[in-house]
Structure formats: C-alpha cells, structure tokens
C-alpha atoms as one frame of an Amber mdcrd trajectory, in Angstrom:
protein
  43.676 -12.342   9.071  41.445 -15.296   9.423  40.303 -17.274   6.319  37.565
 -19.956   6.687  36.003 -21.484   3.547  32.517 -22.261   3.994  31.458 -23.627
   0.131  33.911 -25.015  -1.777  31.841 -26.074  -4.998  30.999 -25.252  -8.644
  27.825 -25.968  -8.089  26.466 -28.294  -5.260  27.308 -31.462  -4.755  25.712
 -34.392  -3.434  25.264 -35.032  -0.417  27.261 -38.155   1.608  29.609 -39.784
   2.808  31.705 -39.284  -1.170  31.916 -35.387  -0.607  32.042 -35.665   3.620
  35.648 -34.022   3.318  35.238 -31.539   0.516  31.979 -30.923   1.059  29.084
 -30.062  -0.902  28.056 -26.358  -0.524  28.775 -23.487  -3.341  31.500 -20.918
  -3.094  31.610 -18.911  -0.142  34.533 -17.667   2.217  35.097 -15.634   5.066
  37.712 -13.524   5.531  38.319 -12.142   9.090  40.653  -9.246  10.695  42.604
  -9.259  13.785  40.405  -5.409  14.566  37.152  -7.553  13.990  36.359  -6.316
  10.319  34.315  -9.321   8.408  34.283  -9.424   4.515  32.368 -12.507   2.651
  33.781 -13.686  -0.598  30.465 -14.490  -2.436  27.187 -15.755  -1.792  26.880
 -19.337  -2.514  24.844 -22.008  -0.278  28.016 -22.026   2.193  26.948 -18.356
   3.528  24.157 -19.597   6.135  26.438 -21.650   8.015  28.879 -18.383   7.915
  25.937 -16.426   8.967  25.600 -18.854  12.440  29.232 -18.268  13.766  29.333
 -14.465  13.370  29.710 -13.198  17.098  26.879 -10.955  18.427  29.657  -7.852
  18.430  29.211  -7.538  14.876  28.036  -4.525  13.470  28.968  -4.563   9.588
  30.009  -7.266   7.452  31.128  -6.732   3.242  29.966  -8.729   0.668  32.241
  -9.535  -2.220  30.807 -10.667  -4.956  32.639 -11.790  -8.101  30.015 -12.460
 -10.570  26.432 -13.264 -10.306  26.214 -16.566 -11.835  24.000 -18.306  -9.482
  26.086 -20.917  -7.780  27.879 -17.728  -6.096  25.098 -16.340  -5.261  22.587
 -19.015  -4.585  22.642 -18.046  -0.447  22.090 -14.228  -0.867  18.595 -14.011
   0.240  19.052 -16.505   3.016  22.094 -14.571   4.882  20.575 -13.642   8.125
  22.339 -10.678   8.235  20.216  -8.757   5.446  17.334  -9.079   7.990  19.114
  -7.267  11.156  18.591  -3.541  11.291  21.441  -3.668  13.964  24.231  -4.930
  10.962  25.342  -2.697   8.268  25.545  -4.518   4.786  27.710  -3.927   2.119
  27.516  -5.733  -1.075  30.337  -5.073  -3.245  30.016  -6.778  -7.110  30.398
  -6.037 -10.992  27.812  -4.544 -13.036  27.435  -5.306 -16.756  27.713  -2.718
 -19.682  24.162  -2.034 -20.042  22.710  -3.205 -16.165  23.781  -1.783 -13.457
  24.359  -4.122 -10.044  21.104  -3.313  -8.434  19.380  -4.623 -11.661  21.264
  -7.526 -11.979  21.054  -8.399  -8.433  17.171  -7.328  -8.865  16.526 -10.229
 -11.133  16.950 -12.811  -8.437  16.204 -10.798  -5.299  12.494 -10.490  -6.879
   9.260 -12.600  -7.202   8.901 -15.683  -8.469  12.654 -16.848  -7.968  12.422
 -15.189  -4.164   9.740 -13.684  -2.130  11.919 -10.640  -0.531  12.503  -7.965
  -3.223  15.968  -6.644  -2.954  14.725  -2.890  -2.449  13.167  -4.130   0.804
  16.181  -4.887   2.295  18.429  -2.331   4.019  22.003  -3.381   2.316  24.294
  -0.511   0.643  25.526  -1.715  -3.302  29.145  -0.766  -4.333  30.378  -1.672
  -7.966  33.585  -2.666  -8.779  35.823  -2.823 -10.174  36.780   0.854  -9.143
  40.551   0.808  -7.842  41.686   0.508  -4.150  39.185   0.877  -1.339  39.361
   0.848   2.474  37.658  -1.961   4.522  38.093  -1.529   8.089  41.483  -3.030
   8.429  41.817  -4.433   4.417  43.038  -2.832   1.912  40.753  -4.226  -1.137
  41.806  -4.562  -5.069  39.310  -5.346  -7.337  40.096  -6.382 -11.427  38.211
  -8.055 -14.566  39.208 -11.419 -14.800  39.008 -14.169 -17.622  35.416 -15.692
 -17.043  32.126 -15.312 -18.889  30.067 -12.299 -17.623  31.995  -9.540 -16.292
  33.888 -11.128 -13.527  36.176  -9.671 -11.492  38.915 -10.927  -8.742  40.128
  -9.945  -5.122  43.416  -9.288  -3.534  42.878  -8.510   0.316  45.820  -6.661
   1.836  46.407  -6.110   5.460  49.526  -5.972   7.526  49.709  -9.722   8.511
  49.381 -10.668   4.505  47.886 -10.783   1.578  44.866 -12.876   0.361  44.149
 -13.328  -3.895  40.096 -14.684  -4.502  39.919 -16.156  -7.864  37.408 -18.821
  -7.606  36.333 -18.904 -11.434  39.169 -18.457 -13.387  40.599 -18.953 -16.984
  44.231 -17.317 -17.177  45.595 -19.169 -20.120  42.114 -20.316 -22.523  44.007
 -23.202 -23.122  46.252 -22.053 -26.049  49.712 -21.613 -24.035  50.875 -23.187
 -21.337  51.317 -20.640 -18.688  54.917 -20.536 -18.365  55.023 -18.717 -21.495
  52.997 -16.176 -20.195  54.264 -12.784 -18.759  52.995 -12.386 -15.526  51.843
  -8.815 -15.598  50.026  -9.597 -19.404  48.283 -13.173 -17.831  44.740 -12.822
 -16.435  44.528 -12.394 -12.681  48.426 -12.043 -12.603  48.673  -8.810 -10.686
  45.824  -9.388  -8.465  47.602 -12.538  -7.403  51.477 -11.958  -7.621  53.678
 -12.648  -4.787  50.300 -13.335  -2.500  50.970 -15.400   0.602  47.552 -17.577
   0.092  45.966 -17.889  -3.181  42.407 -19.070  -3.685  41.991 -20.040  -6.817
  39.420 -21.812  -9.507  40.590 -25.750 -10.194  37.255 -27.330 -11.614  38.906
 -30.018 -14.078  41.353 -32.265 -14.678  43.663 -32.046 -17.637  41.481 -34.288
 -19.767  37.842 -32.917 -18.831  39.457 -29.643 -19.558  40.471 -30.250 -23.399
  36.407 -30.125 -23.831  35.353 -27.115 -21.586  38.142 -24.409 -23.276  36.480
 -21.393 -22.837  34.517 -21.691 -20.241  36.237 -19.941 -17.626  37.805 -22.174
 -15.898  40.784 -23.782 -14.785  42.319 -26.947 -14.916  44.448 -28.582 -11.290
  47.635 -28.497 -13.645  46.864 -25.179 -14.799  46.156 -23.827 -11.408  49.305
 -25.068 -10.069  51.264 -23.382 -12.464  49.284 -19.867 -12.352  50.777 -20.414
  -8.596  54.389 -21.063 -10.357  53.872 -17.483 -12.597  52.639 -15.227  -9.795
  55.380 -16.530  -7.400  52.790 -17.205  -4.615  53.442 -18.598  -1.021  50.397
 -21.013  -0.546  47.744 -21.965  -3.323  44.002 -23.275  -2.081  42.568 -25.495
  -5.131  39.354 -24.424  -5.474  35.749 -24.457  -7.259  35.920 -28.328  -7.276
  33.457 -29.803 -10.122  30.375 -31.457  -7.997  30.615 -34.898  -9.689  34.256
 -35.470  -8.273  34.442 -37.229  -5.286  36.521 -37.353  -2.203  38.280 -39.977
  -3.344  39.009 -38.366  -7.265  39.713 -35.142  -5.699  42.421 -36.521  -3.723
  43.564 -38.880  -6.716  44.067 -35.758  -8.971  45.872 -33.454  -6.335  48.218
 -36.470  -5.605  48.346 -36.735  -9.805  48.952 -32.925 -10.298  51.316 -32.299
  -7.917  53.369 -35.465  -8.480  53.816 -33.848 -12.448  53.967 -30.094 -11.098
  56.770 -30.222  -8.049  55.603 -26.920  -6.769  57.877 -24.656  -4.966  55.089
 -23.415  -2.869  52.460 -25.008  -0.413  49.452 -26.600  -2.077  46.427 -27.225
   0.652  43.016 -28.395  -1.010  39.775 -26.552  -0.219  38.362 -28.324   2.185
  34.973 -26.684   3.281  35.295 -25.930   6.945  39.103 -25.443   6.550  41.046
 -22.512   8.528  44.027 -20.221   7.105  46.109 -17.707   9.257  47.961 -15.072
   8.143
C-alpha cells in the first residue's frame, strides 16, 4: 500500500515560498495497492495533480469522500477522470438525514457554481457509512465521526497494513483531555486503533484552539494524544490551518512533541510526501 498526500490544507493557502514545504492545496490523498487498485481520500484542489500521475493501465479509481464541506471537495469537477468513458468512477460519501448524496453532491456539480451537471457525468454514488465493503485489494470501514455535517472516517485494511483517514476531526470537544477517554467510547477510536499510519485532523495550536471548541477540529496536542489512546504505529498531522506557515508549522510540531514524548512515529503532512506499508 502506497500513500501519497496530494493537499494537505484546511482550506488553501497562499501561495510562496512560506508554504513551499507544506504546501498550499486542500485535502486530498491517494491511496495505492500493490494489485493496482486506486482509492482517493477526498476531493480537494490537490486531486488534479493526482489525476496527472495515474498510469494509463487504470481502469477504476474510488472516491472517498468524508464530508462535503467545500475545501474537500473543491477539485471534484476538475478530476480528469470523470471525463474518460474508459475509467470507472466510484464516489463513495455520507448523505444527510433529509438529502441524499446525489443531492448534496448536486448542489455544487450544477450551474452557476459549475458548468457540468453531475447527472452528465458517468460516475457510480455509494453512501456510507454502511459497514465493511470490498475494494479491489482494501478492505474499507466507514463510521460517523465528531465534525459538523454528517462526517464520517476511513480505516483501509489490506494485508501489508492498515491506513485510518480522519482529516477533520474533534474526538474530545475540548472538555477532557483524552487520556481520560475510553478508547472504544472516544470519537474515531475504533476506526483508528492499533493502525500502523494514522492521518489525522491537527488545524490549531493549543491556544487558537481554546476559541474554535466545537468546531470539529483538532488541536497538534490533541492529535498527538488521540495517537497515544488508539495505540497507533505512525501519526501524519494533518488539515494544517492556511495562515500557518512553514516556519510555525515546524515551530509547533517541535513545541508539541517536545510536551507529548510520543511512543510512536510522528511525520508532518507534507504535500507530495510518500508512505509505505
């Protein structure tokens, strides 16, 4: 299993030589197996430069989304596969209690926001969650997750490892520190225990998180110690806020995990980065 992050952002950043390293696109990963099966982890502005390395051989790629706020799904209509009649399309996301997915998804697929109406386009829509499903060589787990709008979360299992997707995440809503928490009670906890790479939402620091409770996020202390509670092997900060820079990015890693000591690996997401499992 292959795991390239191609958007790394909240929402995008600026442009420069401040966010070179971290980048600047919106959430998007790619997750490839060793048989040749491709599944995208949301939709964000990262997904056209995904689009450009796919190899010609490809003949169906999955689309998991985890919500539809827009930064996650900002690069939807510009994925080049949705316009190949030789690629199946599978786009895999949550609908709401009253709308179903194709509605939702309608709203922005549609004139004025976009000129291609989502009907037009050839894709198959699954909604999760809805237990355990087959993809090519994964075994995929969907679940609701703390985060405004139903959201829900991904654990990817295949026989080199397992991979846990939480890119906008809340476990704790700031009333009790996490290791008070019982795993299997915590948000996200089962999706993400014992996972050998965890992907997971980091937006704040400790400070700009004291005046964003509720919002569905996570702060970097918080995140490290979700890692701590579901006993992972190596945590990918995630979902970085666009107004922090390179340079405060890699200031409040050093910060967090001089306080935290984890047990486990900590590896930032870097847009462009490369996992192995």
């Amino acid at each position: 299993m292959r795991v390239t992050l191609w958007g790394t952002r909240g929402s995008l950043a600026t442009p420069g030589p401040e966010t070179a390293r971290y980048g600047g696109n919106t959430s998007c990963v790619e997750v490839r197996g060793r048989e040749g099966t491709v599944l995208v982890l949301d939709a964000g502005t990262g997904i056209r430069r995904l689009a450009a390395t796919l190899p010609d051989s490809v003949r169906r790629v999955d689309l998991l989304l985890t919500h539809l706020h827009m930064d996650h799904i900002q690069g939807l209509g510009f994925f080049a596969p949705l316009y190949r009649p030789d690629i199946e399309v599978h786009i895999w996301g949550p609908a709401s209690t009253t709308l179903s997915l194709q509605t939702r998804l309608t709203r922005y697929l549609s004139p004025p926001l976009f000129p291609v109406r989502l009907r037009e386009l050839p894709c198959k829509l699954h909604e999760v969650p809805g237990g355990e499903v087959d993809i090519g060589e994964f075994r995929v787990s969907s679940a609701l997750v703390c985060h405004p709008g139903p959201t829900v979360g991904y654990r990817i299992s295949a026989a080199e490892g397992i991979l846990t997707y939480l890119p906008d995440h809340e476990p704790a809503l700031g009333a009790t520190p996490l290791k008070y928490l019982q795993r299997e009670w915590t948000s996200g906890g089962a999706l993400a225990a014992g996972a050998d790479l965890l992907i997971h939402d980091s937006q704040y620091d400790t400070a700009e998180y004291a005046g964003h409770i509720g919002w569905g996020h996570s702060s970097l202390k918080q995140t490290l110690d979700f890692g701590a509670l579901t006993e992972v092997k190596h945590l990918v900060p995630f979902h970085h806020d666009p107004a922090h820079t390179d340079a405060d990015l890699d200031r409040l890693m050093a910060a967090a995990m001089e306080e935290a000591k984890p047990a486990y690996q900590v590896t930032p997401g870097l847009e462009g980065a490369t996992f192995e499992l």
